[in-house]
N, C-alpha and C positions, 0 to 999 in steps of 0.2 A: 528372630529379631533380638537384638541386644537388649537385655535389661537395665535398667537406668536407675543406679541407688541412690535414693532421695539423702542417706549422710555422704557422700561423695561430691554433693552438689557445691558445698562450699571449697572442696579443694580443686575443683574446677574452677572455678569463682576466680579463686590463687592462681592457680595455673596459668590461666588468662591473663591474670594481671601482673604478672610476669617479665620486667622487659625487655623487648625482643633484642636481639642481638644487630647490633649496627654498625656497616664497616665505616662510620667515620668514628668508631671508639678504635680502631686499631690506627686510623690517620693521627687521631690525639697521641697515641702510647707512642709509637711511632717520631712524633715529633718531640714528646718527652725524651725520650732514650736520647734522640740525639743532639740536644741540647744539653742533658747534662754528660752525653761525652764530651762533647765541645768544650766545656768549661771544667770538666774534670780529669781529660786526658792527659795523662805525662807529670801530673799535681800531683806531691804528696807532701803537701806542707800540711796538713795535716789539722786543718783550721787556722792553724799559727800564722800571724800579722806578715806581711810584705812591705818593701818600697823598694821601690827602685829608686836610684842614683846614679848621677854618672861615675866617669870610670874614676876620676879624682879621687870626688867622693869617697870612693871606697879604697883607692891608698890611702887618705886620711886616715880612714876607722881601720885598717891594718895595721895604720903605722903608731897607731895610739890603745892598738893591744884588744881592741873590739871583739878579733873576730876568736870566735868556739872554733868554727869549721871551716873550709870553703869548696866547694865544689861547681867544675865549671863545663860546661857542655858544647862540645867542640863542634857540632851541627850547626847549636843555635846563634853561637858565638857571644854567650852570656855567662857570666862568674856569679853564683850568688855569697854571700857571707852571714853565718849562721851566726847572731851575734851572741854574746856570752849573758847570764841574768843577771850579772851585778852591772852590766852595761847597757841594759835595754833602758832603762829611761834615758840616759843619756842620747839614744838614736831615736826609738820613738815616742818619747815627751808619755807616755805613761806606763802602766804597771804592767806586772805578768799576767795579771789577770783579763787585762783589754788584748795583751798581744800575743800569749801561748807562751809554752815555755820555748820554742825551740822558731822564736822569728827571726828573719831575715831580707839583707839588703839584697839586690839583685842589680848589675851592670855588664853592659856590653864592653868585652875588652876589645885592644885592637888585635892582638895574635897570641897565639900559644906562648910562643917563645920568651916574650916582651914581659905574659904572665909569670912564667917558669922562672924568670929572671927577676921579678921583683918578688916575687913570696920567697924565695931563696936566700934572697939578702933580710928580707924581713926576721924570717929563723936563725941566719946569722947573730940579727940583732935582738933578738929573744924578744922581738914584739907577738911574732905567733909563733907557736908551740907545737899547732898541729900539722895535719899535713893537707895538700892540694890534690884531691883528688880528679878523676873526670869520667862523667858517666858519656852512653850513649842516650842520645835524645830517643824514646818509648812514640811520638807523636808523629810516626808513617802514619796512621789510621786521620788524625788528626788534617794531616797536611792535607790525603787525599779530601777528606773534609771538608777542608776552608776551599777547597778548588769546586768540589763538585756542588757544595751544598746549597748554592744560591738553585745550582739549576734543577737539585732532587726538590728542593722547597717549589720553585716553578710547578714542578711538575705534579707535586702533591696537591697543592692548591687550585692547580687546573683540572686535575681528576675531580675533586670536592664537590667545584662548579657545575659541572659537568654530569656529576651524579645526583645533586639535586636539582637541576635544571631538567632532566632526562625526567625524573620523576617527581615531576611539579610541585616542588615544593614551594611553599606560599604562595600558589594560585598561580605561580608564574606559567604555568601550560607545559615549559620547558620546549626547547630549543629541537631535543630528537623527538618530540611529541608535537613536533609545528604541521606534520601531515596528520595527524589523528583526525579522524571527526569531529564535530565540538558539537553534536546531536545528544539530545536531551533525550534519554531513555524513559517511559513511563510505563508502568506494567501495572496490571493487580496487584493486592495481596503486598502492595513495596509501599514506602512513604513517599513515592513521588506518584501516588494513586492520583488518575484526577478524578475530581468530586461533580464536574459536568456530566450533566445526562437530558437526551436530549428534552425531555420535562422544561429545560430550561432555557430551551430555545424558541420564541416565541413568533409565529409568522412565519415565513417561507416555508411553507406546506411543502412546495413543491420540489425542492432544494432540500428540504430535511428529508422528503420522502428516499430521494435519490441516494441522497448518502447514508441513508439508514441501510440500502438494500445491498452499500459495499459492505457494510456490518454483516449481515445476513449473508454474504458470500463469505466472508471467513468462518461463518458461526456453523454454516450449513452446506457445505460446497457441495456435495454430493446431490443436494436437489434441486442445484441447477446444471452440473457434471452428467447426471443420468439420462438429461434430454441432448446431450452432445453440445451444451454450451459452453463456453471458456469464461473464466473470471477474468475480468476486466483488469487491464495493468494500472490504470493510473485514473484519475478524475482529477481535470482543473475547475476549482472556485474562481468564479469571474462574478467581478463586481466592484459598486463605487466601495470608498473606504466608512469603515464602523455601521457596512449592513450586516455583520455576524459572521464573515467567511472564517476566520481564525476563533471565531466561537463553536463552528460546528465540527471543526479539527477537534477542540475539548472535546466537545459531546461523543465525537469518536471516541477517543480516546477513552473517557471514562464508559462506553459502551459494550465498547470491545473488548473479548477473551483474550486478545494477544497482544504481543507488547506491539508498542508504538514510541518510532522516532521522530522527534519534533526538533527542526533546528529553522533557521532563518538562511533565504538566498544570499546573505551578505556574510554568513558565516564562512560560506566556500572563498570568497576573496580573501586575498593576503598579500604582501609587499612582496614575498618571494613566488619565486618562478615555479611554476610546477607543485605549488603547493594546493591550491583550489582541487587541480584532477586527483591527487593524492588522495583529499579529504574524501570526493566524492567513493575513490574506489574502496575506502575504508566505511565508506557509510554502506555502501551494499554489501559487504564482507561481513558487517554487524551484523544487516538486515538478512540474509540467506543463513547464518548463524543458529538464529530465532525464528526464522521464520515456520509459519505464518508468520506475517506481522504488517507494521502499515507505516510507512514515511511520508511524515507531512514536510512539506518545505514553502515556507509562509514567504510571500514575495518573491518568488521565484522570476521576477522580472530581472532583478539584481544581478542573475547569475543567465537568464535564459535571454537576454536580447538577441533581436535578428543580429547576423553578423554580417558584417562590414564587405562591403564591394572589395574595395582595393584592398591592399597589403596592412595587415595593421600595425602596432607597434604597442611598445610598454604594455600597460597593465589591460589594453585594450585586446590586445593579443593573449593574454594570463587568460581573462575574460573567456576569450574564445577558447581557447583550449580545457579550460574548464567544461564549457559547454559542450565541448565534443566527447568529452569523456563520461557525463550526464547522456548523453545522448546513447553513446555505445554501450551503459548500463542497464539502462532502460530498454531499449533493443537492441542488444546489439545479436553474436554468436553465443552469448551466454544465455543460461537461464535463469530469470529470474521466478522461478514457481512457488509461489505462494505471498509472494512480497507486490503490494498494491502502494502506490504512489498517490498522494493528495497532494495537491498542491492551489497556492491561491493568489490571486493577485488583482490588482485595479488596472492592469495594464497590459489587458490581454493582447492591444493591436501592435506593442512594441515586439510581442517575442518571434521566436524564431520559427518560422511554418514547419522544420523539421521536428521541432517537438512540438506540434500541437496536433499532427497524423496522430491519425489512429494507429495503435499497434504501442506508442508512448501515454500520450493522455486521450483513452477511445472516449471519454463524456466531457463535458464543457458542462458544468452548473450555472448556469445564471443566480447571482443572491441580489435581486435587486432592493433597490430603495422600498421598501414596505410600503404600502395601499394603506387606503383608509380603515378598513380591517382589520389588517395587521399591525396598525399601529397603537389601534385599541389590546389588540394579545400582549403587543410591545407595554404598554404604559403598566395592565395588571400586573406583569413578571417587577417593575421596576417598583410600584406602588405597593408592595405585598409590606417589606421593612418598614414603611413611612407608615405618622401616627395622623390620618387625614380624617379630614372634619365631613360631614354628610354633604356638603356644599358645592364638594368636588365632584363635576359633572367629566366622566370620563370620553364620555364622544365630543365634548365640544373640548377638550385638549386634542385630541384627536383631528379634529376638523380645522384647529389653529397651529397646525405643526403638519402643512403638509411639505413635504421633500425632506422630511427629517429624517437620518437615519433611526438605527436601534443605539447607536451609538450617544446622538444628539438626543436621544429620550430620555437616555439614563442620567445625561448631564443636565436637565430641566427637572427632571425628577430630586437630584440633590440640590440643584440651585433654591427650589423653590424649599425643601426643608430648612436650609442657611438660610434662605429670605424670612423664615416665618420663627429660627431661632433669635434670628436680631432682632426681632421685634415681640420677643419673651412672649410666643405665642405656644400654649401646651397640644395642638396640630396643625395642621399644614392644611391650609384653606384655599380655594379657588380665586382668590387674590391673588394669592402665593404664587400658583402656576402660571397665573399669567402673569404676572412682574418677572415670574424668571423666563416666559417663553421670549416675551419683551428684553429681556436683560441681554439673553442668544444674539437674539435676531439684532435688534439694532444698536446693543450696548448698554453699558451705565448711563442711565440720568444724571443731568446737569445742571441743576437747578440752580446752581449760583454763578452760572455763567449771565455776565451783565449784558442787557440787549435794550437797547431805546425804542420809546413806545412806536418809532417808525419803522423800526427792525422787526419788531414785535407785530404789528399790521399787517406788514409786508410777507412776513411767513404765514400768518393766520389765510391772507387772499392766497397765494402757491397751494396750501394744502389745503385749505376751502375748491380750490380748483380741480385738485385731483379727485377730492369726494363730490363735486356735482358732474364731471363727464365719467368715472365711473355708475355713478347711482343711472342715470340715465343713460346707457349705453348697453345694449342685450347684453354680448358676451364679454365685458369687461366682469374684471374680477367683483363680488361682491365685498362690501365696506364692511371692517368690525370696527374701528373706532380711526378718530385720527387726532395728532397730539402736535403742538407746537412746545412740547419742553424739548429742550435738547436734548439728544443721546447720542454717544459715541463722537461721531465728527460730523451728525446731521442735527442741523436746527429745527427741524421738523420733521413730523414722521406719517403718513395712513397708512393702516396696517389692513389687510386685505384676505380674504377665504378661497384662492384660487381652485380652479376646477381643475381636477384630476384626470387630464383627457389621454386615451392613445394616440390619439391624432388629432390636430389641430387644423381648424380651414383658415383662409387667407383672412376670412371674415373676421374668424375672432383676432387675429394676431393686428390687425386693422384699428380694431375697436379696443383693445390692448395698449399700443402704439397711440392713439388722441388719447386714453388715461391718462398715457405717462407724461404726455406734452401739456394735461390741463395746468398744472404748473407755472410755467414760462408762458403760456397762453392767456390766465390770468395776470399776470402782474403785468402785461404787456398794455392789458386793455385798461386796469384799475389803478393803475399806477402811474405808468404813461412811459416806465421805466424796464429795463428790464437786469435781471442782477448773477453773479453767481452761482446762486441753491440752486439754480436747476442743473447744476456739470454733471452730476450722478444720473438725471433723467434725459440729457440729452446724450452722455454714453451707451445707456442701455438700449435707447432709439438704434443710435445709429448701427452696433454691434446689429439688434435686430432686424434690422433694413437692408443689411450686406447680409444676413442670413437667408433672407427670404429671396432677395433678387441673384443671388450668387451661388446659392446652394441647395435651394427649395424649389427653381424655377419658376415663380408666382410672380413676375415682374411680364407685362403687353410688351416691349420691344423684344425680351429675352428669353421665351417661354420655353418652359421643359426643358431648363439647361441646367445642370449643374456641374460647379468646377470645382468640388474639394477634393485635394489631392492628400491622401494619407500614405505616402510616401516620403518618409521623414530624411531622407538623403537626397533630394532634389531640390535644388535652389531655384528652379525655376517656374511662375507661374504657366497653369494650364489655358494659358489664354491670352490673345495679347495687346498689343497698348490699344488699340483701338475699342476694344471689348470692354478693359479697364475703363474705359472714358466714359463709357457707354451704361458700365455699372452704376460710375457715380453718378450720374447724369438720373440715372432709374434713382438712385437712394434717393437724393435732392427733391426729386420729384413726389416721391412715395410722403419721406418726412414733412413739406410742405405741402401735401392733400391731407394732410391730418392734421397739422398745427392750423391752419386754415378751419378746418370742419369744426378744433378746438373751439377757436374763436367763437367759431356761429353759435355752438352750443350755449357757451357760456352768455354770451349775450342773450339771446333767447331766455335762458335761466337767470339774469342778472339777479332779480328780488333779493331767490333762493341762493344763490352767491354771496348775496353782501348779509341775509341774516346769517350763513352759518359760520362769514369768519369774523361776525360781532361776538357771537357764540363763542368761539376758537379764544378769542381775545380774551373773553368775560370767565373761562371756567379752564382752556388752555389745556382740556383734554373732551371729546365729544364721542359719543357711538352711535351705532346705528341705529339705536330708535330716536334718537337726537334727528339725525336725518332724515328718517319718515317720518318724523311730527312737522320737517320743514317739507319736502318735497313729493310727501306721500308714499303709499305702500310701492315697493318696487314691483313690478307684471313681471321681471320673471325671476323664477326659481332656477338655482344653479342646480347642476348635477348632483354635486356633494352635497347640500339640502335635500335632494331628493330622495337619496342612500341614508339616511341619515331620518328622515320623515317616517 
């Protein structure tokens, strides 16, 4: 082994710092040199003053004794006249000192001969003395010059381009580097380490378990090679957006012994043609390089759509051929041994059935929306940084944030710090997280939004409504509080504990459906009117009403039928106008058994109706024990209370 002298270390230090040699310093010298041929070529005045004049001109200053010399150049068809020093100011207005001792005039004459014949008579007349000489013009090099040198500059200038273009200079990627990969290398041991491990992934047991064991296949291949198994090519993340698929790529990442490429499905697109297949085949070229190793490719919808029936065109076709060339690396006649594929996406139904066989991506991850469980692992990881007060009850954030991602946790978790800094609080209180779980969900409060005491009524009965047919309703949602301030674009709000079900019966989506109508239900009966606020809760009806009869088959004329068609190139319904008719005729019916039942309810409860939107009126925010002091304890217990108990 080399020995390494510690006084040597500084002239290495030097050495290093050194500047490297660059051929655009020979482009510069280069364009020096011949610029000052250009302007020094066939000159030998020798700094000494010039003017030119015409041809007059210069009989004049002959004929008055001017001239020292003259010498004329029978190429150029120019005479110069060396004037004499007791005559320079007289021609050029100052001294020897601005103009050299040996300056001169310069003029085009019209002929040799016309010249030869006036300086001749001049000598005659003793005005000049000396003689007319005449050189060859020295400025071939020159002439070739002025002809080629626009197009040698062209060309110089277009090399320049060209070389730093090629080698990205100023982040530009460069022009011969548009097929490279644009895949983000991350390795051990390098500054682009990542710091995720899966410590920091909190929930999807199930999901971290799997992709821990593609870890344990690179780490350990042999003990699972010895029983005759193969490592797996590829694993796709499936799932909604910000449940942690591109989080658990990190956790790879910083997991794993080997390196890992991480780029995005929209990095393979590009304006030119044939450039997408290029990237890909330079991404495997990387990856078999290094390999082991592991290539994430985050949205792989971008670049993996099914592809097109008929004939494609433009970049729709770029598209396609990208994908074929993704396709042929991943399996194709080549090997790719030791190199495993992650990839992830929210939209697993658009891609293309060739790359979702086995033999491309052999596992499918499910990463879904986190449980009530894991929403609590979700909240610890987020609440570790925050400075929170003993008040914060972590299952009941948990239990008011259901369908939230891991995504949607982390942004409650900062909102609620910002809510409890503007209000110069020294930690973050269980106030805090519900003003910001509130702040998500239905938006900013609006409390200076003007509303007259009959506007004000009229919302207090709507959401009086929704809180007396859910409170009495089995499987409706139960009540956490409900609010007539405004938020976002709703003038009133009940905020609700839904159950966490895998399946749902007709019953509850029933008892679901007259909640959402208690609404429009009350103002119907207590007003005598009926108004706008409820557009939001007759939407969600109706969507839910063509869900159930159209695609759940839970409708007595329609039963056991379902027509959803996930075929995204069909313009045509699976069913036809008669059926249509028959649909709506079922929704109409379904919505008006429950707006109906609405009624009954609330009537029946009227009392308990009008004390709690006097309530609503008088304090403009209520909760649930507000409403068991008016309507009594509720008989039943939801699911998520009982998990939770």
């Amino acid at each position: 082994m080399e020995e390494i002298n510690p006084e040597n270390k500084g002239g290495n230090k030097n050495r290093n710092k050194m500047p490297r040699f660059n051929l655009t310093w020979l482009y510069v010298a280069i364009a020096i040199a011949l610029g000052w041929l250009f302007f020094n070529s066939g000159d030998d005045d020798g700094g000494n003053a010039s003017k030119n004049v015409t041809y007059t001109e210069f009989k004049q200053y002959v004929e008055l004794g001017y001239a020292n010399k003259i010498v004329a150049s029978k190429d150029e068809g120019t005479v110069r006249m060396f004037v004499k020093p007791e005559h320079i100011r007289d021609v050029f207005k100052s001294g020897v000192k601005q103009t050299g001792k040996q300056p001169f005039v310069q003029a085009e004459y019209p002929s040799a001969d016309k010249l030869d014949e006036f300086i001749t008579k001049q000598q005659e007349l003793k005005n000049f003395t000396g003689e007319l000489s005449y050189k060859k013009s020295d400025s071939t090099f020159l002439q070739i010059l002025w002809n080629l040198g626009p197009l040698i500059f062209i060309i110089l200038i277009w090399m320049l381009i060209m070389r730093n273009m090629g080698s990205g200079v100023s982040g530009m990627g460069g022009i011969f580097n548009v097929g490279r990969s644009k895949a983000r290398l991350v390795e051990k041991g390098t500054e682009n380490e990542s710091k995720v491990t899966f410590k920091d992934v909190a929930g999807q047991a199930s999901a971290k378990q799997e992709v821990q064991e593609i870890v344990e296949f690179l780490k350990n291949p042999k003990k699972f090679t010895d029983l005759g198994g193969k490592i797996p090519k590829g694993a796709l993340l499936v799932g909604p957006p910000g449940t942690g698929k591109t989080l658990l790529a990190k956790a790879v990442a910083g997991e794993a012994d080997v390196p890992f490429f991480s780029m995005s499905g929209s990095d393979f697109v590009e304006m030119f043609v044939g450039v997408g297949a290029s990237r890909v085949r330079d991404l495997f070229r990387q990856a078999k390089e290094k390999a082991p190793c592991i290539i994430f490719i985050d949205e792989i919808d971008a670049v993996g759509r099914a592809r097109s029936r008929g004939a494609a065109m433009g970049a729709n076709d770029e598209r396609e051929s990208t994908l074929n060339q993704l396709l042929t690396e991943m399996d194709g006649f080549g090997t790719n041994s030791g190199v495993i594929i992650l990839a992830a996406t929210n939209r697993a139904d658009v891609l293309d059935k060739a790359l979702l066989r086995a033999g491309r991506f052999d596992r499918q991850i499910h990463v879904d929306l986190p449980d009530l469980n894991e929403r609590k692992e979700v909240f610890h990881v987020h609440l570790k940084p925050l400075k929170i007060d003993e008040s914060v009850d972590v299952d009941l954030l948990a239990r008011q944030t259901p369908g939230f991602s891991g995504a949607d946790i982390a942004n409650v978790c900062n909102e609620a710090a910002l809510i409890a800094a503007r209000h110069g609080k020294s930690a973050v209180t269980k106030d805090d997280f519900i003003s910001a779980v509130d702040r998500i969900v239905g938006g900013l409060e609006k409390k200076t939004k003007v509303m007259t005491a009959e506007e004000k009524r009229t919302i207090a009965l709507h959401e009086a409504g929704h809180a007396t047919i859910s409170w009495n309703l089995r499987y409706a949602n139960p009540l956490i509080k409900v609010t007539i301030v405004p938020r976002g674009r709703a003038l009133g709000a009940a905020w609700y504990l839904p159950e966490e079900r895998q399946i749902t019966t007709k019953e509850q989506m029933l008892d679901e459906m007259c909640a959402t109508l208690g609404g429009r239900a009350a103002e119907e009966l207590f007003t005598g009117q009926i108004s706008s606020g409820a557009m939001n809760d007759l939407e969600r009806v109706t969507k839910q009403a063509y869900g159930m009869i159209a695609y759940m088959g839970m409708s007595d004329r329609l039963p056991n039928l379902c027509y959803y068609n996930n075929d995204e190139y069909s313009w045509q319904r699976p069913y036809s106008e008669a059926t249509a008719q028959l649909i709506d005729e079922e929704v109409k019916r379904m919505i008006s058994e429950q707006y109906e039942r609405a009624k009954a309810l609330l009537t029946e409860k009227k009392d308990g109706h009008h004390a709690l939107a006097d309530l609503l009126v008088e304090r403009e925010v209520i909760f649930a024990e507000d409403v068991e002091e008016i309507f009594g304890k509720r008989p039943w217990v939801s699911r998520t209370e009982e998990l939770l108990s």
